[in-house]
N, C-alpha and C positions, 0 to 999 in steps of 0.2 A: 553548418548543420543542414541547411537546405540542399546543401549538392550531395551528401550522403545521401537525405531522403529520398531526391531525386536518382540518385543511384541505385538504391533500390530497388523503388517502382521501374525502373525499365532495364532492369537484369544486370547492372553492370554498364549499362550503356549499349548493350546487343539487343532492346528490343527499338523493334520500329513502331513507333509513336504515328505516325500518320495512319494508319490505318485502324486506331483506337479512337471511335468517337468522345467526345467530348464530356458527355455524360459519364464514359466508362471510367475516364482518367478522374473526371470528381469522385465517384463512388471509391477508388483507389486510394487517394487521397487523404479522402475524409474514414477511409480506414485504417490507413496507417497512422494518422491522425488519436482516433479512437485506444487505437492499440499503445501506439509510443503513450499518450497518458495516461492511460491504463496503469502502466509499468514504472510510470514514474510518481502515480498519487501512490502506487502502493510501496512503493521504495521510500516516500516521503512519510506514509505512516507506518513502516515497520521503524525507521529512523528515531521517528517522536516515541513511538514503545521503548525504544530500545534507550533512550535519553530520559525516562521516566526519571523520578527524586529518589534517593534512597531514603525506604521507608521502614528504619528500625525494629517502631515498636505499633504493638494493635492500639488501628485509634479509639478502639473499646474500650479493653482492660490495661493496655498498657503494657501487657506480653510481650515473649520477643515472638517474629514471625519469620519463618522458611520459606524459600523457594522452593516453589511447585513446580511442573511440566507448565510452559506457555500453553495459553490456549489458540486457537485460530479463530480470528474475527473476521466477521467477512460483511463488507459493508455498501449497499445500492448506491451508484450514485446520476447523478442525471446521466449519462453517458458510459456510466461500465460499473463494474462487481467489482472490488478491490478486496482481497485477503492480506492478512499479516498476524505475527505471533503476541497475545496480548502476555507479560508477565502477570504470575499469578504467584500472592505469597498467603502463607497460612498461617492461624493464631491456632496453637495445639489447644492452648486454654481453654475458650470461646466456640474453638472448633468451626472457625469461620476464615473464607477467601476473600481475598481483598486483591482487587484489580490496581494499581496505584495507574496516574494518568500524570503526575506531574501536574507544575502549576501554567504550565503553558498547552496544555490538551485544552482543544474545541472540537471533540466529539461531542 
């Protein structure tokens, strides 16, 4: 994985790195850095959405509930913004959404 990244940052292997100071190559780094986990906490929590429990009935009334349009959650994190589609199901009865998270979600 490291010789991709490094493939990368220097075009393929056609940029000349000596004349890159050293500061510049960290800033480089440490943004591709940024970006690869950016992409991948958001890959890991659209995963966990998408592995939610199925959730029957409302935990209110006991209705059955529908599948809504997901919503899009979009959440700070030390180091980047991550978005992903939350499922969203409905109780007609109650006239209430319910977000399910599964029993393994730590949001």
């Amino acid at each position: 994985m490291a010789r991709s990244l490094v493939q990368e940052l220097t075009d393929g292997g056609g940029r000349d790195l000596s004349a890159t100071r050293l500061t510049e190559m960290e800033d480089e780094v440490y943004g591709l850095l940024d970006r690869l986990g950016g992409q991948m906490l958001q890959a890991l929590l659209q995963h966990q959405a998408e592995e939610i429990c199925e959730v029957e009935k409302c935990p209110g009334c006991g209705g059955p509930l529908e599948a809504r349009p997901p919503q899009t959650k979009t959440l700070r994190l030390k180091r980047n913004e991550v978005c992903w589609r939350q499922p969203v199901l409905r109780c007609g009865r109650c006239r209430r959404d319910f977000f399910p998270s599964g029993e393994g979600a730590r949001l």
